[in-house]
KOLMARRO-678969 format. One record per residue (C-alpha): x, y, z; residue number from 1. Coordinates in Angstrom, 1 decimal. Layout:
N
+--------+--------+--------+------+
|      u |      v |      w | resi |
+--------+--------+--------+------+
|      X |      Y |      Z |  NUM |
...
+--------+--------+--------+------+
This chain:
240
+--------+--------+--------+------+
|      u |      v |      w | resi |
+--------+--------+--------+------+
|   17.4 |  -14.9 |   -5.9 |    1 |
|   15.3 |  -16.6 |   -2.7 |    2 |
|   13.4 |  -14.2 |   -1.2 |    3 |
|   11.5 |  -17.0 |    0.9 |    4 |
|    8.4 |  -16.0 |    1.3 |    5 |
|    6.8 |  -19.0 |   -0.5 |    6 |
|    3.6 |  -19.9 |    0.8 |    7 |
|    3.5 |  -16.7 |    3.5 |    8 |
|   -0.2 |  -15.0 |    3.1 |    9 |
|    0.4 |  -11.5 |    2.3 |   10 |
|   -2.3 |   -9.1 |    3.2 |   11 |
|   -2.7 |   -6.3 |    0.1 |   12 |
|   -4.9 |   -3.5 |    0.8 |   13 |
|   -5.9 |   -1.1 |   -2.0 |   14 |
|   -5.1 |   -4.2 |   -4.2 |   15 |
|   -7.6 |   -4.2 |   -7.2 |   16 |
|   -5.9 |   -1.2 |   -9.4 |   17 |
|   -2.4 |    0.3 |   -9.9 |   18 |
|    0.4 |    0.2 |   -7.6 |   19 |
|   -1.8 |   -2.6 |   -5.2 |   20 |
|   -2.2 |   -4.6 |   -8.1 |   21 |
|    1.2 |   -4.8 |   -9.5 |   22 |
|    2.2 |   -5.5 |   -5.7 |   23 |
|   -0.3 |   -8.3 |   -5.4 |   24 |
|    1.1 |  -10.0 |   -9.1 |   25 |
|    4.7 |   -9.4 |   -8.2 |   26 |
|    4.3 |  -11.1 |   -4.5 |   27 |
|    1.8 |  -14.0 |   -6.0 |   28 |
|    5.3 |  -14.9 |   -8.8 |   29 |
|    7.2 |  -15.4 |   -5.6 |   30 |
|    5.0 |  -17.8 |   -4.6 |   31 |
|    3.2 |  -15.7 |   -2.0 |   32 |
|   -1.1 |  -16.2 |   -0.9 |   33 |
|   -2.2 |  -13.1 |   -1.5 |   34 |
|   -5.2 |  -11.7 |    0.3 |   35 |
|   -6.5 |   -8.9 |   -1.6 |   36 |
|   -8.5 |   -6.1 |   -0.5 |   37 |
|  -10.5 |   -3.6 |   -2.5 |   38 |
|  -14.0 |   -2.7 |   -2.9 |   39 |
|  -13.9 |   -3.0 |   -6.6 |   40 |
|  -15.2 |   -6.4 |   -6.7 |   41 |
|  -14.6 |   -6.5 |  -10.6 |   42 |
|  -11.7 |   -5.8 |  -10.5 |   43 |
|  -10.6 |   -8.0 |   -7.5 |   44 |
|  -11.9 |  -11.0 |   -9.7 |   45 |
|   -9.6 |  -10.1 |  -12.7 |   46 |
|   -6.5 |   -9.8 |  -10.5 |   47 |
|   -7.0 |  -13.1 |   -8.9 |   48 |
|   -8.1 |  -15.2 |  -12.4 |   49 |
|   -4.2 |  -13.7 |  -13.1 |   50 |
|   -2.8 |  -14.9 |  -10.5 |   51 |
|   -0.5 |  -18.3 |  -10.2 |   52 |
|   -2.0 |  -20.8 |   -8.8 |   53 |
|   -5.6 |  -19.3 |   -8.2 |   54 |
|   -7.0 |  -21.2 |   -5.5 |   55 |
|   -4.3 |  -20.3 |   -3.2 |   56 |
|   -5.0 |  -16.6 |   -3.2 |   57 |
|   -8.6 |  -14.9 |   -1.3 |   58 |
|  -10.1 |  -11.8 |   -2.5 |   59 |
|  -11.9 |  -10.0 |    0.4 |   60 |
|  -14.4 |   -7.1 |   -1.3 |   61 |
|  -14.7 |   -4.5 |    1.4 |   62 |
|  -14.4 |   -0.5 |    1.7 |   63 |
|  -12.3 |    0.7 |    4.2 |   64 |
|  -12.4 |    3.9 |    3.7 |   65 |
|  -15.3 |    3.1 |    6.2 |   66 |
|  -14.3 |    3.2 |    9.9 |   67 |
|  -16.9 |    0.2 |   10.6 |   68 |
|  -15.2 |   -2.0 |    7.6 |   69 |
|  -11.8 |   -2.5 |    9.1 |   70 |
|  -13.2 |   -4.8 |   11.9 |   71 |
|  -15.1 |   -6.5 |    9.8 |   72 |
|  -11.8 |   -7.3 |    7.7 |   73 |
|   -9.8 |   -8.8 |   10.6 |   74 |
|  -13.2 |  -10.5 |   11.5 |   75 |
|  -12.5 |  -12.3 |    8.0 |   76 |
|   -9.2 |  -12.7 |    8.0 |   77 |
|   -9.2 |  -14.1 |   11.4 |   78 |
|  -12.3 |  -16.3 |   10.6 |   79 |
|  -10.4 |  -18.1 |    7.9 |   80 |
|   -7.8 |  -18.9 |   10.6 |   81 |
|   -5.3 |  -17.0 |    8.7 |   82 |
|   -2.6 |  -14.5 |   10.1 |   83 |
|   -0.6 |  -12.6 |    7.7 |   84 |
|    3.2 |  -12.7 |    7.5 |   85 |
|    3.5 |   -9.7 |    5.4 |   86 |
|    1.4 |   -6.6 |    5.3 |   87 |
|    1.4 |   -4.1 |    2.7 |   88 |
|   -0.3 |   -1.0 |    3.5 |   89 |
|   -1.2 |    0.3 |    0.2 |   90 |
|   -4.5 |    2.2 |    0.8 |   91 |
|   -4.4 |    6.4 |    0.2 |   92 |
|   -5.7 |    9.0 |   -1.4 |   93 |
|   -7.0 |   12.9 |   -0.9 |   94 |
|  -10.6 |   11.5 |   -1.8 |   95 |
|  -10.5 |   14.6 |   -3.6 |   96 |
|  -10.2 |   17.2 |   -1.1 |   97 |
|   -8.2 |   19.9 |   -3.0 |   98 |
|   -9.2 |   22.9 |   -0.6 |   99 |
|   -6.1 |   23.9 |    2.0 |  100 |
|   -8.6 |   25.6 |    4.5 |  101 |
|  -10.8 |   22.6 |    4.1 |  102 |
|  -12.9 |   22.2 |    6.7 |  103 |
|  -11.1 |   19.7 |    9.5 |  104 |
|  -14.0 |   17.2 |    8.5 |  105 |
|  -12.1 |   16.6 |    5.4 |  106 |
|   -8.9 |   16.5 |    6.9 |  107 |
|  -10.0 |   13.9 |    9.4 |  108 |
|  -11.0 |   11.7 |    6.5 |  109 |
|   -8.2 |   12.0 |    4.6 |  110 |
|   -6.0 |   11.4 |    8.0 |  111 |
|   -7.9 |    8.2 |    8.6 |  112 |
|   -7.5 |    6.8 |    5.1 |  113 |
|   -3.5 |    7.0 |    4.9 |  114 |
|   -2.8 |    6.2 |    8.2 |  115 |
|   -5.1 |    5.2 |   10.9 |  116 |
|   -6.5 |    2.4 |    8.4 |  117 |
|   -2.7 |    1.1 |    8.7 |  118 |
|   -2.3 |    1.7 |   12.4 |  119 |
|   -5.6 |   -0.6 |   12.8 |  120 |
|   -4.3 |   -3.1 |   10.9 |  121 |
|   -0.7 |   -3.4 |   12.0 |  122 |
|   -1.6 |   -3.3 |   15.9 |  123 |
|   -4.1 |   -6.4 |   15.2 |  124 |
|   -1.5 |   -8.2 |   13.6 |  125 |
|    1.8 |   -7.5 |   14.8 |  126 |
|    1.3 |   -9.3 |   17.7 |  127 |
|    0.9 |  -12.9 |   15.7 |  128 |
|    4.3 |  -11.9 |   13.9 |  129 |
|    5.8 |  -11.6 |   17.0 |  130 |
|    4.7 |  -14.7 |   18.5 |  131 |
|    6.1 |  -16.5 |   14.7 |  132 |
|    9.4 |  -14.0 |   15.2 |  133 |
|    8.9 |  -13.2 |   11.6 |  134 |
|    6.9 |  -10.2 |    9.7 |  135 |
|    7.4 |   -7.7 |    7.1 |  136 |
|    4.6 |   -5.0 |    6.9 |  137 |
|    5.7 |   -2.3 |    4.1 |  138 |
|    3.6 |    0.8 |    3.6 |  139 |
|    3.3 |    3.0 |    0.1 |  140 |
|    3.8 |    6.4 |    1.1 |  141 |
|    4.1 |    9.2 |   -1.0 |  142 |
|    7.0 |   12.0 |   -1.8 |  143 |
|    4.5 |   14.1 |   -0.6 |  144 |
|    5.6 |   13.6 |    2.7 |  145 |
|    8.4 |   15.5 |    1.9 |  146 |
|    8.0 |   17.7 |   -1.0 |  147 |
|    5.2 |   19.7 |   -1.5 |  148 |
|    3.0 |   17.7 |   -4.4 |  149 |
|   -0.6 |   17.6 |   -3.5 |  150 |
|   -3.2 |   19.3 |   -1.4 |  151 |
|   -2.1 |   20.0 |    2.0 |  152 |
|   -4.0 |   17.3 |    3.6 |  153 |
|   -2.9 |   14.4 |    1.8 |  154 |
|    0.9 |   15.9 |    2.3 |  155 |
|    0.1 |   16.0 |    6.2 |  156 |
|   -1.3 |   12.6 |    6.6 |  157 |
|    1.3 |   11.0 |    4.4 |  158 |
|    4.1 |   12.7 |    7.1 |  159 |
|    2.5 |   11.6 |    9.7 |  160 |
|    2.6 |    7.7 |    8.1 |  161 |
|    5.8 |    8.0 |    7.6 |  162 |
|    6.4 |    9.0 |   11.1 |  163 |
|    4.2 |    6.3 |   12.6 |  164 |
|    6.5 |    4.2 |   10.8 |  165 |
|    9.6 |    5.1 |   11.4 |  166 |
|    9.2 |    5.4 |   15.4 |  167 |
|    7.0 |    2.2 |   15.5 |  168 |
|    9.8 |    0.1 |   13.9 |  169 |
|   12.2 |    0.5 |   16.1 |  170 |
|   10.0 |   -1.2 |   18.6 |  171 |
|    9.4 |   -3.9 |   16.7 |  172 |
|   12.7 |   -4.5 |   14.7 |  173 |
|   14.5 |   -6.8 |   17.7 |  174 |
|   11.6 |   -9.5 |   17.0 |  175 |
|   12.0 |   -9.9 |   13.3 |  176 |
|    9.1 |   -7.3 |   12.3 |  177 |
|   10.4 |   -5.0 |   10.0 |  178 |
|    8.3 |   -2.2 |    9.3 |  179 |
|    9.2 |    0.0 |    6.4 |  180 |
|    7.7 |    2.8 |    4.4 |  181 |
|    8.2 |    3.4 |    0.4 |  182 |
|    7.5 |    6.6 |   -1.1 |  183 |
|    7.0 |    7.0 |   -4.7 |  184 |
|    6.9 |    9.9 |   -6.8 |  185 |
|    4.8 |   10.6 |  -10.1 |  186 |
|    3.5 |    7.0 |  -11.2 |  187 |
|    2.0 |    6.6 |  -14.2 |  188 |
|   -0.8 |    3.8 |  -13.3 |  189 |
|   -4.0 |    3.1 |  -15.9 |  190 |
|   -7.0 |    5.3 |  -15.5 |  191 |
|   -4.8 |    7.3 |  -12.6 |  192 |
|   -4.3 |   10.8 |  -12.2 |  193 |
|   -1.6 |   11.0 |  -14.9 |  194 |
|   -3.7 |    8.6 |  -17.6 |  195 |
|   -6.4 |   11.4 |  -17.2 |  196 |
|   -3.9 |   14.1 |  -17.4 |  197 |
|   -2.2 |   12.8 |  -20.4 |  198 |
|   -5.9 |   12.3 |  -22.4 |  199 |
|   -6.9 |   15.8 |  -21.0 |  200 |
|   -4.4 |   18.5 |  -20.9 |  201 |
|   -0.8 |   16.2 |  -23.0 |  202 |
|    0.9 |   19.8 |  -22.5 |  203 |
|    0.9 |   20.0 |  -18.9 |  204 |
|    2.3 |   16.4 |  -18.9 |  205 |
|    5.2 |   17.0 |  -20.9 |  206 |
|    5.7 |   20.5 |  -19.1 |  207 |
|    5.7 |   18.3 |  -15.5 |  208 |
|    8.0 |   15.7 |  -17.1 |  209 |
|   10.6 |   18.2 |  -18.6 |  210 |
|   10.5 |   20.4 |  -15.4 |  211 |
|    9.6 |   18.3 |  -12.1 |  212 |
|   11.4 |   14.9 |  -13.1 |  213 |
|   15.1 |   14.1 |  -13.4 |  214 |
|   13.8 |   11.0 |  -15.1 |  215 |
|   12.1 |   12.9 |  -17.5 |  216 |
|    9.2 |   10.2 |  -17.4 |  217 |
|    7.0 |    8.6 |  -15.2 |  218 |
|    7.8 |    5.8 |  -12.9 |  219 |
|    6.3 |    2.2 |  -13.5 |  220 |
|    4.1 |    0.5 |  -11.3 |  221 |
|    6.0 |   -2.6 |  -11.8 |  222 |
|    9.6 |   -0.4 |  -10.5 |  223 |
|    7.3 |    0.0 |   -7.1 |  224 |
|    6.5 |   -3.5 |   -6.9 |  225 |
|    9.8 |   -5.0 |   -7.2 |  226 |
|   11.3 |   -2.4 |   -4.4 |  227 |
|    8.0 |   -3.5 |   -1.9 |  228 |
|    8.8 |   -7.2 |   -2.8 |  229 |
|   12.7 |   -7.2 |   -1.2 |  230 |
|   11.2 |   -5.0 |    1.2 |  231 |
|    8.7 |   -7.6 |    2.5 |  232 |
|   11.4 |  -10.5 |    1.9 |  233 |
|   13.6 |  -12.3 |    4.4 |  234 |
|   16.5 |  -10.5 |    2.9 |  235 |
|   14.9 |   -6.8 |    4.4 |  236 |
|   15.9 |   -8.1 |    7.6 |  237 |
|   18.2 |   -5.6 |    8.5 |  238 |
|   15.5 |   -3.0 |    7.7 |  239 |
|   13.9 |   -0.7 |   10.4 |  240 |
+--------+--------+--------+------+
């Protein structure tokens, strides 16, 4: 199958671990130039070293979980005289905020992680896919948007992403930008939650597998990155 996006840069945030990674590998066999974004700088170096054709792809080693880093990313990005043609939104997390009468400093941050990173992305770069009529920006979500797994916090902000999403690609859809959202459930990823879990406490594990998943085991990073890849394809058109 031709997904055509052979030599279009795709922009990877969260990329250095996990679901980002997987994304960034499964993109890069499609013949994609991946940017990657992490602030794992070790790690960054071990995706890219495995990735086809090594000098096409840029590793860019920056936190932005840091309001002041995300305008120092498009600073780079645009530097380099590079505009991305597909986006994937892949930075999240609670940061650990577990409390649900947190104080609304911690909300804020999660808030800002999960979505308002993406919304500062997308409006700096959705204007260049607009101009080139062509652009695929996918965000992982979570089923936390719609189920209640995880603190309240995370849940909220995950909503809310998927709601920025869903109104902003209609506006978007008519010039060939197709904005979608993907929202996995319990993903078993290497020195993730579950990886701890399962060294930890193995009986709550198999209790959550034989009671909270149809499935009855985790889902693959690799199941997430094939979805994303269609998704960010010129097949999704009809996506919005």
């Amino acid at each position: 199958m031709n997904y055509k996006i052979k030599n279009k840069f795709a922009l990877v945030t969260g990329a250095s671990r996990g679901i980002g990674q997987e994304i960034c590998k499964t993109l890069a066999k499609e013949g994609a130039k991946i940017i990657a974004c992490s602030r794992n700088k070790k790690d960054l170096k071990k995706l890219i070293s495995s990735l086809p054709n090594e000098k096409n792809h840029i590793m860019i080693n920056i936190d932005l979980s840091k309001k002041i880093n995300i305008s120092k990313l498009v600073k780079i990005i645009k530097n380099k005289k590079i505009y991305p043609d597909i986006i994937v939104n892949n930075l999240g997390g609670n940061l650990g905020y577990n409390d649900p009468l947190g104080p609304i400093g911690e909300w804020q941050k999660v808030m800002f992680l999960n979505v308002e990173v993406a919304i500062e992305i997308n409006r700096t770069f959705i204007p260049h896919m607009i101009k080139k009529k062509w652009g695929r920006i996918c965000h992982i979500s979570s089923i936390s948007a719609i189920e209640n797994q995880g603190p309240p916090s995370y849940c909220a902000s995950k909503a809310a992403l998927n709601a920025y999403v869903r109104s902003l690609a209609r506006y978007v859809a008519d010039k060939n930008v197709i904005l979608t959202s993907v929202m996995p459930g319990a993903i078993f990823t290497k020195d993730g939650y579950w990886d701890q879990q399962l060294k930890s406490n193995p009986k709550k594990v198999k209790k959550y597998l034989a009671e909270r998943m149809a499935i009855k085991r985790f889902g693959k990073v690799s199941e997430i990155s094939e979805i994303v890849k269609f998704l960010c394809s010129d097949l999704a058109s009809f996506f919005y």
